[in-house]
PyMOL Python script that loads the backbone (N, CA, C, O; Angstrom):
from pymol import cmd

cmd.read_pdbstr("""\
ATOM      1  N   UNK A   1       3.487  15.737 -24.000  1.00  0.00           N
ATOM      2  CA  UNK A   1       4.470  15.250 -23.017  1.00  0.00           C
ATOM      3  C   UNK A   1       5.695  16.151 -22.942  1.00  0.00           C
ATOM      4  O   UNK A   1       6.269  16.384 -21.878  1.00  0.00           O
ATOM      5  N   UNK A   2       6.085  16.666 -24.159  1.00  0.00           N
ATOM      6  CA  UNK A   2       7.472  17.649 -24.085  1.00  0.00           C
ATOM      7  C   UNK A   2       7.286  18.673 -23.205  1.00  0.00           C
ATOM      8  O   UNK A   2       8.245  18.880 -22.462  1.00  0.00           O
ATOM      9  N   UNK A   3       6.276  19.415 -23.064  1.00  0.00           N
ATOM     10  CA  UNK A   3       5.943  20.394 -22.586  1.00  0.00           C
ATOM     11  C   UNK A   3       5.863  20.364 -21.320  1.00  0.00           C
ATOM     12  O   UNK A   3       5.703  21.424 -20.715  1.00  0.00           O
ATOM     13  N   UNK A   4       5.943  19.317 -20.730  1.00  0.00           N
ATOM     14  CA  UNK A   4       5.776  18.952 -19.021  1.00  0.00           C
ATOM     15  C   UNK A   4       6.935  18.449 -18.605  1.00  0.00           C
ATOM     16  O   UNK A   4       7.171  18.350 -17.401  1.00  0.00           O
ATOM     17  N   UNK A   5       7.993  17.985 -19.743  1.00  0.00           N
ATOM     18  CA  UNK A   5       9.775  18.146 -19.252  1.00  0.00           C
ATOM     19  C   UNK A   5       9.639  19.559 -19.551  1.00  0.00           C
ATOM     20  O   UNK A   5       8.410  19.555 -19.489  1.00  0.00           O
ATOM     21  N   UNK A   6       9.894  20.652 -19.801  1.00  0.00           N
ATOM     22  CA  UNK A   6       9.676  21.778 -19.746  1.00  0.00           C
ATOM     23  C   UNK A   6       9.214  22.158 -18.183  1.00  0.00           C
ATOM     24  O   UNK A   6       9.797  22.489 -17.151  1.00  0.00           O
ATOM     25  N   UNK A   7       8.323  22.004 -18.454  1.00  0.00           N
ATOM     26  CA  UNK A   7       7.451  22.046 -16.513  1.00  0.00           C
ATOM     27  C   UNK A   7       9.064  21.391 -15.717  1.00  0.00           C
ATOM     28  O   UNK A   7       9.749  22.157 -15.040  1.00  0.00           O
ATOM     29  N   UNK A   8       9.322  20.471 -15.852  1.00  0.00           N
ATOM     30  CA  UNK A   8      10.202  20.090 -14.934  1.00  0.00           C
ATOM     31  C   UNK A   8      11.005  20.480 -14.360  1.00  0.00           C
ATOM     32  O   UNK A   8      11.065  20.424 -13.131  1.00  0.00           O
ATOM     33  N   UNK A   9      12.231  21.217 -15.449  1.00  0.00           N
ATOM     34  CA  UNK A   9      13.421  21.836 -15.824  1.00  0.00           C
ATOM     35  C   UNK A   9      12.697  23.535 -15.176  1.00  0.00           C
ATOM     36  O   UNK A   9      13.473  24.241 -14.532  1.00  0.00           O
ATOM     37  N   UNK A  10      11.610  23.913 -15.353  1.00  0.00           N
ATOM     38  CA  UNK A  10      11.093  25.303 -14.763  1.00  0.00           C
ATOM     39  C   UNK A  10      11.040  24.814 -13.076  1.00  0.00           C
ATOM     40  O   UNK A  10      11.180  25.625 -12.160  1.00  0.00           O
ATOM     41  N   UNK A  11      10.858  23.633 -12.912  1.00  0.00           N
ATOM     42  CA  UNK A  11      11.135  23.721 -11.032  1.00  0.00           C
ATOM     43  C   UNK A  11      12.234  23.875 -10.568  1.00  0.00           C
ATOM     44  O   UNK A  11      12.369  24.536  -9.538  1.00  0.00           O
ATOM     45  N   UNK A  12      13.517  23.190 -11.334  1.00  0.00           N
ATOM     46  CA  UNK A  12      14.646  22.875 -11.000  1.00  0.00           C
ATOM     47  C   UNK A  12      15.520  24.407 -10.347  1.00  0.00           C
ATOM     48  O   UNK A  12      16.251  24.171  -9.386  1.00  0.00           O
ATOM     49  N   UNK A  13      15.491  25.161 -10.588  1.00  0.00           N
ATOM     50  CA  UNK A  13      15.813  26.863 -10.655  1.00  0.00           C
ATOM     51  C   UNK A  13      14.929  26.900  -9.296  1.00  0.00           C
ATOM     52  O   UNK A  13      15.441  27.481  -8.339  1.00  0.00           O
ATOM     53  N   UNK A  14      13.865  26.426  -9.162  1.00  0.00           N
ATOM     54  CA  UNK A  14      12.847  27.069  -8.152  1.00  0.00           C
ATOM     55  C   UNK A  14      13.467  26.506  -7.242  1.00  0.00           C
ATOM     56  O   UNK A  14      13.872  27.207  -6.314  1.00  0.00           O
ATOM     57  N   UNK A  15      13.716  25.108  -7.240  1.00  0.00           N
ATOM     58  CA  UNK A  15      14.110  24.237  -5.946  1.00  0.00           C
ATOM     59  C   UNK A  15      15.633  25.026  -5.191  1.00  0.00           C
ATOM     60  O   UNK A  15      15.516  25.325  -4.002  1.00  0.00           O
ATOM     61  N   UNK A  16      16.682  25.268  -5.722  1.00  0.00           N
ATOM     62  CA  UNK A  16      17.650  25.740  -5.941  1.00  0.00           C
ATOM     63  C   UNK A  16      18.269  24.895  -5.094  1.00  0.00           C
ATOM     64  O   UNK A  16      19.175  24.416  -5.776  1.00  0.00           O
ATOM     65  N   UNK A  17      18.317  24.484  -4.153  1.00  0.00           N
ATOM     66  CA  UNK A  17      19.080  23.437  -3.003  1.00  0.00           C
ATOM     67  C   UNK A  17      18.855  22.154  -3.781  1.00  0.00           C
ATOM     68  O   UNK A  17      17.764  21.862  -4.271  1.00  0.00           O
ATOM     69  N   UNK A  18      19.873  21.455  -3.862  1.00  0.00           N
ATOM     70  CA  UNK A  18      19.665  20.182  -4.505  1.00  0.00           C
ATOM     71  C   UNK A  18      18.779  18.404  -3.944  1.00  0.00           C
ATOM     72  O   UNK A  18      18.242  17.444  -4.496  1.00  0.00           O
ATOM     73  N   UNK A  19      19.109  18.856  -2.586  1.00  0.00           N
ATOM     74  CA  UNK A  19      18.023  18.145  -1.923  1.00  0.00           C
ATOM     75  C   UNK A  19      16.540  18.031  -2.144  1.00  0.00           C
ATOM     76  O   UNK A  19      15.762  17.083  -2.033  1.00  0.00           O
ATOM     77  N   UNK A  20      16.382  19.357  -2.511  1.00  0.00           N
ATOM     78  CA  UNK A  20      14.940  19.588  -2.654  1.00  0.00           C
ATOM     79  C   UNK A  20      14.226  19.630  -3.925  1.00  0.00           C
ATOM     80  O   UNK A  20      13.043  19.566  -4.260  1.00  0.00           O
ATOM     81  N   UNK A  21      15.586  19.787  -4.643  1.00  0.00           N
ATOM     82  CA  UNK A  21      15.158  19.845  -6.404  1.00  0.00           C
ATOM     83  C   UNK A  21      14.991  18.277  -6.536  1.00  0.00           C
ATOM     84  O   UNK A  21      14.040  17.763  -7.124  1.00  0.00           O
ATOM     85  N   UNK A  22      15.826  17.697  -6.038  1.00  0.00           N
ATOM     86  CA  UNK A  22      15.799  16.116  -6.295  1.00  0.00           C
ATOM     87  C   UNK A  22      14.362  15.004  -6.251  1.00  0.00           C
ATOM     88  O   UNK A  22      13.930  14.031  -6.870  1.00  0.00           O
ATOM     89  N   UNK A  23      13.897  16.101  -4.794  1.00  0.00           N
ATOM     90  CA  UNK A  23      12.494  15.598  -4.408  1.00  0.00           C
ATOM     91  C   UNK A  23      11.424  15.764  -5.140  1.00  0.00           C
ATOM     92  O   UNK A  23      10.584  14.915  -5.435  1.00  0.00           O
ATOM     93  N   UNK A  24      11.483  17.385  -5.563  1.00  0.00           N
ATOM     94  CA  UNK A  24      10.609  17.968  -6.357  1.00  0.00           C
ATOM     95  C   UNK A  24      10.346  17.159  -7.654  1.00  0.00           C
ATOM     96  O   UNK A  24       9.254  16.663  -7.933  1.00  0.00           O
ATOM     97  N   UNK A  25      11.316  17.092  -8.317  1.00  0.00           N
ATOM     98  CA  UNK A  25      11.582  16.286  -9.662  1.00  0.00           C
ATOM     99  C   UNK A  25      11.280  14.716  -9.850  1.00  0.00           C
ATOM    100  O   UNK A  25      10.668  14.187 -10.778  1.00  0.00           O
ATOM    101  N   UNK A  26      11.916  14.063  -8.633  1.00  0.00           N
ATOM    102  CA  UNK A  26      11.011  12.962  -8.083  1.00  0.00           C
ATOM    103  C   UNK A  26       9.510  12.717  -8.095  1.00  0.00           C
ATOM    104  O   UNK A  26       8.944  11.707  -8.515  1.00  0.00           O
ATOM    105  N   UNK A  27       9.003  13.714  -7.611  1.00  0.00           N
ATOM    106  CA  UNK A  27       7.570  13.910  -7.062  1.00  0.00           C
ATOM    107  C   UNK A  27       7.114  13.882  -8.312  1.00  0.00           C
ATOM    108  O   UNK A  27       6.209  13.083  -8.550  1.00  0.00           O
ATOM    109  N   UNK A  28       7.599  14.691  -9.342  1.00  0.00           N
ATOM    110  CA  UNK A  28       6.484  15.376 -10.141  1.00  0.00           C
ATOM    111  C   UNK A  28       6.512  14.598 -10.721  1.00  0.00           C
ATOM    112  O   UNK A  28       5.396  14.414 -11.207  1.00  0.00           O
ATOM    113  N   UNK A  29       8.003  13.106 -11.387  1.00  0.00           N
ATOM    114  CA  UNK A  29       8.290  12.434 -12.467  1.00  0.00           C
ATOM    115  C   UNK A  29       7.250  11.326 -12.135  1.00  0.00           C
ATOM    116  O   UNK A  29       6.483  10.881 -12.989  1.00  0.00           O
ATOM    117  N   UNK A  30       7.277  10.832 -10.602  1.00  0.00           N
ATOM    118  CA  UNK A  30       6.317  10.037  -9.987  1.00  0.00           C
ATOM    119  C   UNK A  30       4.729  10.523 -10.564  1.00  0.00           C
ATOM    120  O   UNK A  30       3.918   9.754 -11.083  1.00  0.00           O
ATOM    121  N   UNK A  31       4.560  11.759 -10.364  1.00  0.00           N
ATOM    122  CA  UNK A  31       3.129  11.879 -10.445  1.00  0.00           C
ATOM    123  C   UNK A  31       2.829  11.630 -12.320  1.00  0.00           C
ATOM    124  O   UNK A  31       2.037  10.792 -12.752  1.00  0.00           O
ATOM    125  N   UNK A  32       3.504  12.389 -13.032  1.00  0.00           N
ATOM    126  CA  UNK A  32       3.803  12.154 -14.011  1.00  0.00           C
ATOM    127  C   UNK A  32       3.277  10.731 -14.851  1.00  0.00           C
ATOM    128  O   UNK A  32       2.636  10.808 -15.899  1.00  0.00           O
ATOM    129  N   UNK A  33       3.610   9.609 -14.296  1.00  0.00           N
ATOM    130  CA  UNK A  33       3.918   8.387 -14.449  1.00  0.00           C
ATOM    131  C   UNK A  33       2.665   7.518 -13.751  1.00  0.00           C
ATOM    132  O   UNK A  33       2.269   6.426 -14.159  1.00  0.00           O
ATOM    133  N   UNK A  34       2.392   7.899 -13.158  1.00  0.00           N
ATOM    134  CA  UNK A  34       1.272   7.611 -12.099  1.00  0.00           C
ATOM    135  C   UNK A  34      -0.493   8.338 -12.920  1.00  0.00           C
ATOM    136  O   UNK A  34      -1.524   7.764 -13.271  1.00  0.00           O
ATOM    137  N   UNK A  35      -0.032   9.901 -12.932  1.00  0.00           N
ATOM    138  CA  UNK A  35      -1.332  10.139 -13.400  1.00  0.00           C
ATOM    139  C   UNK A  35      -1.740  10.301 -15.193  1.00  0.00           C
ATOM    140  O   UNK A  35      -2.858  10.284 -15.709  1.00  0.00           O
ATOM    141  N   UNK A  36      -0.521  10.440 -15.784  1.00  0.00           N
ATOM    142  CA  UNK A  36      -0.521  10.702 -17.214  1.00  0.00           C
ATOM    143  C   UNK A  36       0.467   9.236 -18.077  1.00  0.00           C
ATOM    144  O   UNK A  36       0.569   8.878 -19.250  1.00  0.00           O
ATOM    145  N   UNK A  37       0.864   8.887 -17.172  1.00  0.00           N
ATOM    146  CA  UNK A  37       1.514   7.404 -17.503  1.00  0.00           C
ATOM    147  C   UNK A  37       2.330   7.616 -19.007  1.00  0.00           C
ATOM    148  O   UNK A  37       2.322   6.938 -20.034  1.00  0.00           O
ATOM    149  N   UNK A  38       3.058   8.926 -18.620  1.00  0.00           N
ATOM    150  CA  UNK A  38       3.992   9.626 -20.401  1.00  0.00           C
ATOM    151  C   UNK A  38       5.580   8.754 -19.860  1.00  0.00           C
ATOM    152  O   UNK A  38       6.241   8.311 -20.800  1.00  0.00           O
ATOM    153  N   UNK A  39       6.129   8.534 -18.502  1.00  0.00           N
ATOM    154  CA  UNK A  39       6.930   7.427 -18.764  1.00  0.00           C
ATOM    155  C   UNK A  39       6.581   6.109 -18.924  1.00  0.00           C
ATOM    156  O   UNK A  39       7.447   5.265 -19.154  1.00  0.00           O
TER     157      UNK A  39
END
""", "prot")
cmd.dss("prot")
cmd.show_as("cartoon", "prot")
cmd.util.cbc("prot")
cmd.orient("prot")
Protein backbone atom coordinates (compact mmCIF):
# COMPACT_ATOMS: atom_id res chain seq x y z
CA UNK A 1 0.00 0.00 0.00
CA UNK A 2 2.94 2.58 0.79
CA UNK A 3 4.18 2.30 -2.45
CA UNK A 4 1.00 3.47 -4.28
CA UNK A 5 0.96 6.79 -1.90
CA UNK A 6 4.21 7.06 -3.57
CA UNK A 7 2.38 6.53 -7.01
CA UNK A 8 0.23 9.35 -5.85
CA UNK A 9 2.55 12.09 -4.74
CA UNK A 10 4.54 11.03 -8.41
CA UNK A 11 1.18 12.43 -10.19
CA UNK A 12 0.90 15.43 -8.20
CA UNK A 13 4.14 17.24 -10.09
CA UNK A 14 2.56 15.73 -13.30
CA UNK A 15 -0.84 17.35 -12.78
CA UNK A 16 0.83 20.74 -12.03
CA UNK A 17 -2.51 22.91 -12.24
CA UNK A 18 -4.30 22.27 -9.14
CA UNK A 19 -7.60 21.61 -10.60
CA UNK A 20 -6.39 18.78 -12.23
CA UNK A 21 -4.08 17.40 -9.60
CA UNK A 22 -7.13 17.42 -7.36
CA UNK A 23 -9.01 15.22 -9.89
CA UNK A 24 -6.21 13.08 -10.63
CA UNK A 25 -5.65 12.25 -6.93
CA UNK A 26 -9.33 11.90 -6.50
CA UNK A 27 -9.54 9.44 -9.27
CA UNK A 28 -6.76 7.38 -8.35
CA UNK A 29 -7.68 7.51 -4.29
CA UNK A 30 -11.27 6.45 -5.63
CA UNK A 31 -9.89 3.71 -7.72
CA UNK A 32 -7.61 2.81 -5.03
CA UNK A 33 -10.46 2.13 -2.62
CA UNK A 34 -12.72 0.68 -5.05
CA UNK A 35 -10.24 -1.80 -6.65
CA UNK A 36 -7.57 -2.64 -3.88
CA UNK A 37 -9.88 -1.47 -0.97
CA UNK A 38 -6.14 -0.18 0.98
CA UNK A 39 -8.50 2.79 2.31
Amino acid sequence: PQPRLKVLKTEEPSGRKAGVKVKSVAELVEKLKSEAGVL
